[in-house]
ZAZAKE-370081 format. One line per field, with one value per residue (C-alpha): residue number from 1; residue in three letters; chain; x, y, z. Coordinates in steps of 0.02 Angstrom, whole numbers, plus 50000, padded with zeros to 5 digits. Layout:
<rs>
seq = (NUM | ...)
type = (ala | ...)
mol = (A | ...)
c1 = (X | ...)
c2 = (Y | ...)
c3 = (Z | ...)
</rs>
This chain:
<rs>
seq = (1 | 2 | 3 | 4 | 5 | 6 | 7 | 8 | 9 | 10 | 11 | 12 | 13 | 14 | 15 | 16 | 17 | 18 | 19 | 20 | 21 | 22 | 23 | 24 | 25 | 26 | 27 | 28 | 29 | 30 | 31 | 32 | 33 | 34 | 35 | 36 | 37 | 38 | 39 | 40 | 41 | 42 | 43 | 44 | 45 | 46 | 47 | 48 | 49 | 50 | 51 | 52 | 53 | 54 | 55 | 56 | 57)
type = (unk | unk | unk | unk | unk | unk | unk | unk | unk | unk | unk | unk | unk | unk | unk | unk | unk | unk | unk | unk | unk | unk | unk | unk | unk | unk | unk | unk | unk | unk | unk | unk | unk | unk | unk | unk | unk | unk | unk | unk | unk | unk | unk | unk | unk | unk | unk | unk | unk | unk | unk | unk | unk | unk | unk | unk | unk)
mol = (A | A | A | A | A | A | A | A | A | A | A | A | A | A | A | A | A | A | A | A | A | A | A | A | A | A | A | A | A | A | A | A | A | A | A | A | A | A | A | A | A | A | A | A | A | A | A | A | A | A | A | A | A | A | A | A | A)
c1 = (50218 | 50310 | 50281 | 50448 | 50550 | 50741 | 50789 | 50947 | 50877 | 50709 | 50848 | 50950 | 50803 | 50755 | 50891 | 50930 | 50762 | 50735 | 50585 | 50507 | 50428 | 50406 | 50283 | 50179 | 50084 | 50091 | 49953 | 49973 | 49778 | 49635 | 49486 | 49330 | 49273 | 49087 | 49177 | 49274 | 49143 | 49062 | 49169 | 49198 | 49026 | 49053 | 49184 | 49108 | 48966 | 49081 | 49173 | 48997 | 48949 | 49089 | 49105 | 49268 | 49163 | 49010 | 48873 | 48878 | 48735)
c2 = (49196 | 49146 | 49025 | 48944 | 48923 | 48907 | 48820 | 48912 | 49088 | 49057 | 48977 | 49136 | 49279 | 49195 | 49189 | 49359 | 49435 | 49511 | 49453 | 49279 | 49235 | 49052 | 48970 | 48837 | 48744 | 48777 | 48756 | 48776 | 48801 | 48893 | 48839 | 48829 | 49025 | 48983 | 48910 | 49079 | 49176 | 49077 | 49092 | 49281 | 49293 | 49198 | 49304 | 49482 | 49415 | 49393 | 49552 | 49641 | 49546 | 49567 | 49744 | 49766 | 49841 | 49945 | 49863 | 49995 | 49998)
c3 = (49442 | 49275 | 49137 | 49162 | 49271 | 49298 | 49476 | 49479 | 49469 | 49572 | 49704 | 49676 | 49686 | 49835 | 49937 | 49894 | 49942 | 50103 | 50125 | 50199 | 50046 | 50039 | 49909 | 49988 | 49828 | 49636 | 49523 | 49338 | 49313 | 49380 | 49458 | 49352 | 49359 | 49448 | 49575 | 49574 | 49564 | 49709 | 49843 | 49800 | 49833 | 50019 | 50060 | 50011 | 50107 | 50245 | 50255 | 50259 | 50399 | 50498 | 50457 | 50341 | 50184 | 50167 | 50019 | 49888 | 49760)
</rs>
């Protein structure tokens, strides 16, 4: 993530990385933070249903 961004050094990093990291989408904002805070909610929910955390108090 970066404020700016210089095509010949993101082309650069990128083809030297050894890694398949590809970026799909950019978005220069974030959603609006109940919205956030909603779907953090659905997907603790989730997870405790399926098993992957444990509720704590």
């Amino acid at each position: 993530m970066c404020a700016a961004k210089d095509d010949a050094v993101v082309e650069y990093a990128l083809s030297r990385s050894t890694s398949s990291t590809l970026v799909s989408s950019y978005t220069e904002y974030l959603p609006d933070k109940k919205l956030l805070e909603e779907k953090l909610r659905e997907l603790t929910d989730l997870a405790l249903e399926m098993g992957e955390i444990e509720e704590t108090d």
